[in-house]
Wavefront OBJ file of the C-alpha trace (Angstrom):
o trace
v 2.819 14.941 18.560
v 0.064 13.309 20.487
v 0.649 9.460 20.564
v -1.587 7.112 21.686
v -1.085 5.448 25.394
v 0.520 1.787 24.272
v 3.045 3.468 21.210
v 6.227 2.803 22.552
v 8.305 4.195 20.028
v 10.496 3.016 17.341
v 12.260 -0.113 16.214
v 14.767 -0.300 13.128
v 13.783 -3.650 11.078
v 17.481 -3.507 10.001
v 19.766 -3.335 13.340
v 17.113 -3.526 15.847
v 18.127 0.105 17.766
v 14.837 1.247 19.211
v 14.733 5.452 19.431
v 11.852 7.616 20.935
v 9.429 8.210 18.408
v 10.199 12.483 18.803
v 13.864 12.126 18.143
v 13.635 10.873 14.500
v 11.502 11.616 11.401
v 13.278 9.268 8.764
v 15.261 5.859 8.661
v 17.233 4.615 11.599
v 20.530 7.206 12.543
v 22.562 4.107 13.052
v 22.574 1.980 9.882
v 20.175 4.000 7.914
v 17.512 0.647 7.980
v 13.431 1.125 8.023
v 12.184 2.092 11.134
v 8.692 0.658 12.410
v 6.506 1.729 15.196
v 6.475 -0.636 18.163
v 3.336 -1.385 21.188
v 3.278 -2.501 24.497
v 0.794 -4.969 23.297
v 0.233 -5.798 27.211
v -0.920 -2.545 27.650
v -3.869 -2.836 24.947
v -7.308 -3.834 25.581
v -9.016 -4.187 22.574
v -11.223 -7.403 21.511
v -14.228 -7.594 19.193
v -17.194 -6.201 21.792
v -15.234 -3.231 21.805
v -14.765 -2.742 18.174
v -18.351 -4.135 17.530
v -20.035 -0.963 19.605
v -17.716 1.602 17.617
v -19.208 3.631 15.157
v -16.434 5.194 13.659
v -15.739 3.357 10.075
v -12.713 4.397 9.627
v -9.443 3.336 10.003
v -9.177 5.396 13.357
v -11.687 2.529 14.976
v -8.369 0.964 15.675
v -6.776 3.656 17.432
v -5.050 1.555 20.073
v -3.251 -0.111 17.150
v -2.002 3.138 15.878
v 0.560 5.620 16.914
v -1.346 8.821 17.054
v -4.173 10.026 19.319
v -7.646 10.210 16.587
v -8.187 13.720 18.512
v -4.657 14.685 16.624
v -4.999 12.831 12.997
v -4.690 14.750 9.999
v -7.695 12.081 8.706
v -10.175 12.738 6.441
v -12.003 9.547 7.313
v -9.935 6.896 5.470
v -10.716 3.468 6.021
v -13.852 1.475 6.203
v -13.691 0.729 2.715
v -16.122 -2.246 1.457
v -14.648 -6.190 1.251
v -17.018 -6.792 -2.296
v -17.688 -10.549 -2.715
v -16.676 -11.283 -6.897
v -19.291 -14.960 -7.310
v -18.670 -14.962 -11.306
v -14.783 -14.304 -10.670
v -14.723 -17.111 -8.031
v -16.369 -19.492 -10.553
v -13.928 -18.856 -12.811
v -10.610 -19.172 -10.617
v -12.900 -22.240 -9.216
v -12.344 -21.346 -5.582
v -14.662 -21.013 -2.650
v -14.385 -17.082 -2.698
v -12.819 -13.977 -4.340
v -13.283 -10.513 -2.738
v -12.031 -7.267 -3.883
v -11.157 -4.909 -0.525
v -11.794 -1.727 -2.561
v -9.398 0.576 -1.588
v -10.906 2.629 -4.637
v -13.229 4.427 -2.600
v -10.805 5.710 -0.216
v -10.609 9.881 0.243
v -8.317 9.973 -2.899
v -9.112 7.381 -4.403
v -5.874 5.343 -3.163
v -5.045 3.024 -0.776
v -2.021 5.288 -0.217
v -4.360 7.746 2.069
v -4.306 4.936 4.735
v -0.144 5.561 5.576
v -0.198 9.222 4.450
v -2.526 10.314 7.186
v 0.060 8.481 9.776
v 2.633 10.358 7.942
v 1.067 13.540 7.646
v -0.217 13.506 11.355
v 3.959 12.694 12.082
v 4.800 15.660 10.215
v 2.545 17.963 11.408
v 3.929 17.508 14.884
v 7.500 17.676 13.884
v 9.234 20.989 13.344
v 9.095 21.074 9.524
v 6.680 23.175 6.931
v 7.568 21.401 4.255
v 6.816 17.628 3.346
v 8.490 15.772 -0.099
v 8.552 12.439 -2.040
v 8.797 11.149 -5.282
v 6.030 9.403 -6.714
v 4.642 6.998 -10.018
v 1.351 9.546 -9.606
v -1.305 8.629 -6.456
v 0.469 8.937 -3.088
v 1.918 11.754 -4.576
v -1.947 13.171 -4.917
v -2.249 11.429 -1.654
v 0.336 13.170 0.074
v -0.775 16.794 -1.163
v -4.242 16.065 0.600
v -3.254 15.292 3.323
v -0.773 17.759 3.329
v -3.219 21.018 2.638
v -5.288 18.932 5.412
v -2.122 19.355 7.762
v -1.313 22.993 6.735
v 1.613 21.985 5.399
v 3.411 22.523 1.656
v 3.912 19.916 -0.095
v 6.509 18.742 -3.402
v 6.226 16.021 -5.560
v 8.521 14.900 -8.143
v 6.503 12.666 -10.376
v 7.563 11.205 -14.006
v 6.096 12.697 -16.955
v 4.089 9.664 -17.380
v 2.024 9.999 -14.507
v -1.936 10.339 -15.025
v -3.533 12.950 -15.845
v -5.946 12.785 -12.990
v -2.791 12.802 -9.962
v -0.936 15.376 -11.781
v -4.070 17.619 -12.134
v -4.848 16.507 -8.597
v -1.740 17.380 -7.194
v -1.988 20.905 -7.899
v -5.611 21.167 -7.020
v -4.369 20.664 -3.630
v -1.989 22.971 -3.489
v 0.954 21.141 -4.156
v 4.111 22.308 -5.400
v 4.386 19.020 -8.693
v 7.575 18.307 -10.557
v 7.174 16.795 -13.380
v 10.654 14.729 -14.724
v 11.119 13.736 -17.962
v 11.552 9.999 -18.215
v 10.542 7.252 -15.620
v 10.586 6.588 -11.522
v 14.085 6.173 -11.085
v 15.037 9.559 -13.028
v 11.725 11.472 -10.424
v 13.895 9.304 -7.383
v 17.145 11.321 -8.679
v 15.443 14.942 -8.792
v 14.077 14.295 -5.447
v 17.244 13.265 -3.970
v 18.770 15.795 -5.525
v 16.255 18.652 -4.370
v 15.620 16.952 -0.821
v 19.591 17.079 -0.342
v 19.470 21.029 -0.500
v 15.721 22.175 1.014
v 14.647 20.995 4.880
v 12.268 18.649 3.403
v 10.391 15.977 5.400
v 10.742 12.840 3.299
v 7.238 10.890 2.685
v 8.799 8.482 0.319
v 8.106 4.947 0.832
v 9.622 3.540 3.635
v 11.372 7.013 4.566
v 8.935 7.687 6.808
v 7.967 4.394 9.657
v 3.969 5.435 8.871
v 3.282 4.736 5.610
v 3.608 1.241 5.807
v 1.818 1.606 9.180
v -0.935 2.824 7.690
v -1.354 0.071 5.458
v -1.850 -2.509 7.971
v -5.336 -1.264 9.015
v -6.915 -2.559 5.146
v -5.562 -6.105 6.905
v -7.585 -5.395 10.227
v -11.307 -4.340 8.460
v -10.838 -7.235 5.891
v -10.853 -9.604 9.339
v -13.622 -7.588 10.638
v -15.738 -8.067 7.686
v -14.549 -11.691 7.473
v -16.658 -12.239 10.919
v -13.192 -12.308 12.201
v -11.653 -15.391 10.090
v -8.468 -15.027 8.216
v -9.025 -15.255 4.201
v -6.641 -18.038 2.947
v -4.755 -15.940 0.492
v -4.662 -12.111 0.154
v -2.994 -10.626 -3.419
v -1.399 -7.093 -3.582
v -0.059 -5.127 -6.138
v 3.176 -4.634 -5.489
v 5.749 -1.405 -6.344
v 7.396 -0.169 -3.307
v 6.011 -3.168 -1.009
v 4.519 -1.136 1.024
v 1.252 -3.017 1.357
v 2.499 -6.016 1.860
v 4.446 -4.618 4.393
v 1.662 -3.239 5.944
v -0.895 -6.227 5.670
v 2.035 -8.674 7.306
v 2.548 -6.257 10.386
v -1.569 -5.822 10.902
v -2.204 -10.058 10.361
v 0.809 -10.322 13.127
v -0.683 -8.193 15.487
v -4.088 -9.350 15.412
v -2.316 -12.945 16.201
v -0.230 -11.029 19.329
v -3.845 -9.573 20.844
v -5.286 -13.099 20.189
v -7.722 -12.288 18.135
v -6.713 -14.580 14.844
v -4.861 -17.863 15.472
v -2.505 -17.834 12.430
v -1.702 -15.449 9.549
v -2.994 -15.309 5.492
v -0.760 -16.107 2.683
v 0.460 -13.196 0.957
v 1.106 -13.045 -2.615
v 2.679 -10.296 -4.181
v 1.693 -9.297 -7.541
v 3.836 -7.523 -10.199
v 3.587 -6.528 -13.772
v 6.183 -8.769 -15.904
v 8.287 -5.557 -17.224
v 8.921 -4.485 -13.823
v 9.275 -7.479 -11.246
v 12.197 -7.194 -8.832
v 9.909 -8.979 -6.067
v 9.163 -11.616 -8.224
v 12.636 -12.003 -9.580
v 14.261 -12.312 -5.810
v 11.674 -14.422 -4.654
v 12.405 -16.919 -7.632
v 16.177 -16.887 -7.530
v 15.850 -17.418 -3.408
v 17.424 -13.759 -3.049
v 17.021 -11.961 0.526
v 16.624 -8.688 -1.082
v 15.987 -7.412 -4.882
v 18.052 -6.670 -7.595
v 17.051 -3.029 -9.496
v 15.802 -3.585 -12.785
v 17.451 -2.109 -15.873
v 15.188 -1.781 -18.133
v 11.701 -1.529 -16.442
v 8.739 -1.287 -19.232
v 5.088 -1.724 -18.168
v 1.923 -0.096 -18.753
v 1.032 -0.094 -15.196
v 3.218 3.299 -13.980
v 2.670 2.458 -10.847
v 4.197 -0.784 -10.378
v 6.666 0.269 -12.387
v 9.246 0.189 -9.259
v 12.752 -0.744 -10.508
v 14.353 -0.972 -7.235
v 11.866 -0.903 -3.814
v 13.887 0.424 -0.749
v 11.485 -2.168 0.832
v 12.347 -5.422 -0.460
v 13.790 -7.192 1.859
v 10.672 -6.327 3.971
v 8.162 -7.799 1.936
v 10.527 -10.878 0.987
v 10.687 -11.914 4.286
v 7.153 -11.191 4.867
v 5.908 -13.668 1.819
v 8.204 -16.303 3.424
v 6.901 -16.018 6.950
v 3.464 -16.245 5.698
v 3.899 -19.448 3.272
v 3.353 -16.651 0.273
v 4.750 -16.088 -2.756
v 5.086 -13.704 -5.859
v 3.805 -13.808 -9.531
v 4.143 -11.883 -12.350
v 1.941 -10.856 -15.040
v 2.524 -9.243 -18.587
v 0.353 -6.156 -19.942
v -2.215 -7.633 -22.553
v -3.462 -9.693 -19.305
v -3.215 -6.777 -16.631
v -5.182 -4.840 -18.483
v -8.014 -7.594 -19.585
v -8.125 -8.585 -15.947
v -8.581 -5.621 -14.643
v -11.349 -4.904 -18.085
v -12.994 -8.272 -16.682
v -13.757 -7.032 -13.115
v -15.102 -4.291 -14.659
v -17.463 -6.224 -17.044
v -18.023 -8.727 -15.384
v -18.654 -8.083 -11.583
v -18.893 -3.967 -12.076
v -16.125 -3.394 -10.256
v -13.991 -0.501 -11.294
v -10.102 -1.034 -10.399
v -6.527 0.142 -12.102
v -3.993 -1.285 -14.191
v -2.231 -2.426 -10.508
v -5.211 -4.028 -9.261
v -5.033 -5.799 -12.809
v -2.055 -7.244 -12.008
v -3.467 -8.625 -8.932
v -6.624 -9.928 -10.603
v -4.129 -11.251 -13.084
v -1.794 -13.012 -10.401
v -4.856 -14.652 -8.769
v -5.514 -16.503 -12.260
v -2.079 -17.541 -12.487
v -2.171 -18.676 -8.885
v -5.044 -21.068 -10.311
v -3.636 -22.409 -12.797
v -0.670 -23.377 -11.035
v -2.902 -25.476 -8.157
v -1.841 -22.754 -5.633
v -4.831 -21.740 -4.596
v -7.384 -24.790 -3.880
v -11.095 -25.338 -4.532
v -12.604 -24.347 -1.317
v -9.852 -21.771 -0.575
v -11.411 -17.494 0.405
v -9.203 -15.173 -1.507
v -9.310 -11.681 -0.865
v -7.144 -8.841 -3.598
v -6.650 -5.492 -2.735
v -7.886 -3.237 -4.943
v -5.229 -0.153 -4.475
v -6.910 2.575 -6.686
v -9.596 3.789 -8.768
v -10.294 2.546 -11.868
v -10.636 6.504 -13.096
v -7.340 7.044 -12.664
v -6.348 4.791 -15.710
v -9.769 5.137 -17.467
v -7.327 6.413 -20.534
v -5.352 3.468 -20.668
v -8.039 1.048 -20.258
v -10.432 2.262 -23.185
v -7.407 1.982 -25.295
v -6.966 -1.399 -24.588
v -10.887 -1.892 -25.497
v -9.924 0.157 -28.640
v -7.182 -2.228 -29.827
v -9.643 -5.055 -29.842
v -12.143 -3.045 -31.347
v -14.520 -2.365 -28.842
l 1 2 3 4 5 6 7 8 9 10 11 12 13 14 15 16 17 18 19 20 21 22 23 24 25 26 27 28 29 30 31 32 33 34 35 36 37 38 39 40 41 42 43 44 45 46 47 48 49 50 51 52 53 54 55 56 57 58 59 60 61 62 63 64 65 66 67 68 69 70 71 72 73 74 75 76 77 78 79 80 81 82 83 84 85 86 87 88 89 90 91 92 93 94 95 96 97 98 99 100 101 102 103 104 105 106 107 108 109 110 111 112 113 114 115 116 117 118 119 120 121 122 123 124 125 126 127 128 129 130 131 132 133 134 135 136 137 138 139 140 141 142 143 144 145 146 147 148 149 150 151 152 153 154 155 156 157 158 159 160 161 162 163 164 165 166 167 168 169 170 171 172 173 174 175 176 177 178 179 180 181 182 183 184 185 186 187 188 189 190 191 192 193 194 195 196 197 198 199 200 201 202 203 204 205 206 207 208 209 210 211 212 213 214 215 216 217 218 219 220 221 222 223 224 225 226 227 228 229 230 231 232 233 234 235 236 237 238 239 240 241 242 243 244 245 246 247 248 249 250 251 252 253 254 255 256 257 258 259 260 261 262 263 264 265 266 267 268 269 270 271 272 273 274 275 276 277 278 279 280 281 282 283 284 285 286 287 288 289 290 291 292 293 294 295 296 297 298 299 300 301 302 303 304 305 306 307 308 309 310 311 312 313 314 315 316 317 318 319 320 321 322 323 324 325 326 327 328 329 330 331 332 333 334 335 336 337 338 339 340 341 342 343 344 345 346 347 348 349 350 351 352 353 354 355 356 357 358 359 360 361 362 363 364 365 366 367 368 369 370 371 372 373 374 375 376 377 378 379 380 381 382 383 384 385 386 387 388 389 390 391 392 393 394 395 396
């Protein structure tokens, strides 16, 4: 693989071993802990001339922040995706600002397509042919794009109540899509399962170091667009963590360059029938606790037990975060109200965000004059099935 000149290599979060980036694919050979890619930051010389005389939109304008070369991506020209202002949902929260960074619009539709071309770009200059995960529906679509863009074959194990629109997606691509009966944890089991007898490369979350590195550059454009201030608060949707994770790495590194003084709160959102982030983060836990019994509408948040948590735990603490929770009947109507109300067309997760935000108001988190920013992690299409139904039940 072609990296780029200040990639070092790689760092487990866990133990703190740090391996060549070309003698390891998955999680760290010592403890089995989350490896992250690692800069000599000295080495990089990038400040906002530079960036403001590149043309290139996408997420590859920050090359010297990312691992590979943009001459050896497997892209297909993620990134660059709008920061909308919401005036009408401001007014209502009653703070200074609300934007929506629209991940929406992104190649698939998904802010997964930000770590999936790291990982994809990985895999393709690894000796495999083959690349696997399990998936609630869109990285698994995601990962099959980039995939067929890499050359590569690629297996999903999805639950059977994945969309429509990823499962159709999937094989559109080219990918090889199993579909499990029952929910994430029972598509985790048939993956480990299958991945324990096949020379698979494993893209699930957190498996790889890039998909969380990925994520990071959404953190870098919304400071761009920001005219290079930090929003106050910035909420996620939150399953695997892997945005959070992502978003705390990029604010850190823009600090370490100099180019931001101090880092945003993070809030991580979560529906209420699925909330092992939310759960720790109350009870003052390091790392989650699976859920039993996970039931939510929003399939992909509904993450029982994130590989991740610990992560994006210590990532709301660093950054004076937090986590909320939010049940169905207001997912859904927030993310119906963005719709209506500031035509902005998001999914059941970015409901839960939109959702968390309000809570975040009504509990004096979030103050008058503060700039709020929620990511908006995928298309409102892609659960344009579940929201007329909701419209339905009211009679709409």
């Amino acid at each position: 693989m072609e990296t780029s000149h200040a990639f070092s290599g790689l760092t487990c979060l866990d133990c703190g071993t740090t391996i060549p980036a070309d003698e390891v694919s998955g999680r760290c050979p010592d403890c089995g802990g989350v490896l992250d890619p690692q800069y000599e930051y000295d080495a990089i010389e990038l400040d906002r001339a530079t960036l403001d005389d590149r043309t290139d939109r996408s997420q590859w304008r920050y090359r010297e922040l990312l691992p590979f070369t943009r001459e050896s991506a497997v892209s297909l020209d993620e990134g660059g995706t709008p920061l909308v202002e919401c005036p009408r949902l401001a007014d209502e929260l009653d703070v200074g600002r609300v934007l929506v960074k629209d991940d929406g619009r992104l190649p698939t539709g998904s802010t997964a397509d930000r770590g999936q071309s790291l990982a994809l770009t990985a895999a393709a200059g690894l000796d495999v042919t083959d690349v696997a995960l399990p998936s609630p529906g869109a990285s698994a679509q995601s990962a099959a794009a980039y995939a067929a863009r890499a050359g590569l074959d690629s297996h999903a194990f999805v639950p059977s109540r994945t969309p429509f629109t990823n499962k159709a997606m999937i094989n559109v691509h080219g990918g090889d899509m199993n579909v499990i009966g029952g929910r994430f944890d029972d598509a985790v089991d048939a993956f480990e399962d299958a991945i324990a007898e096949e020379p698979w490369h494993s893209l699930s979350a957190f498996d790889t170091p890039y998909r969380h590195e990925g994520r990071k550059t959404a953190l870098f454009e919304i400071v761009e667009q920001l005219d290079w201030t930090l929003p106050d608060a910035i909420v996620a949707p939150t399953g695997s963590g892997l945005s959070i994770a992502g978003l705390y790495k990029g604010a850190r590194e823009l600090r370490e360059l100099g180019l931001v003084d101090d880092l945003p709160a993070l809030y991580a959102a979560q529906a209420a029938g699925c909330a092992p982030i939310v759960e720790a983060w109350g009870d003052g836990e390091s790392e989650s606790s699976p859920v039993e019994l996970p039931d939510t509408i929003c399939g992909e948040l509904e993450i029982p037990d994130p590989n991740g948590s610990a992560h994006v735990l210590d990532a709301l603490a660093a950054t004076d975060g937090g986590a909320v929770s939010v049940e169905d009947p207001e997912i859904l109507e927030s993310a119906v109200t963005a719709a209506s109300s500031e035509g902005l067309e998001v999914g059941t997760s970015t409901g839960a965000a939109l959702g968390g935000t309000w809570r975040l108001a009504e509990r004096d988190t979030l103050a008058e004059d503060d700039c709020v920013v929620v990511l908006n992690t995928g298309a409102g299409s892609k659960d344009d099935d579940v929201l007329r139904s909701h419209l339905m039940g009211q009679g709409i």
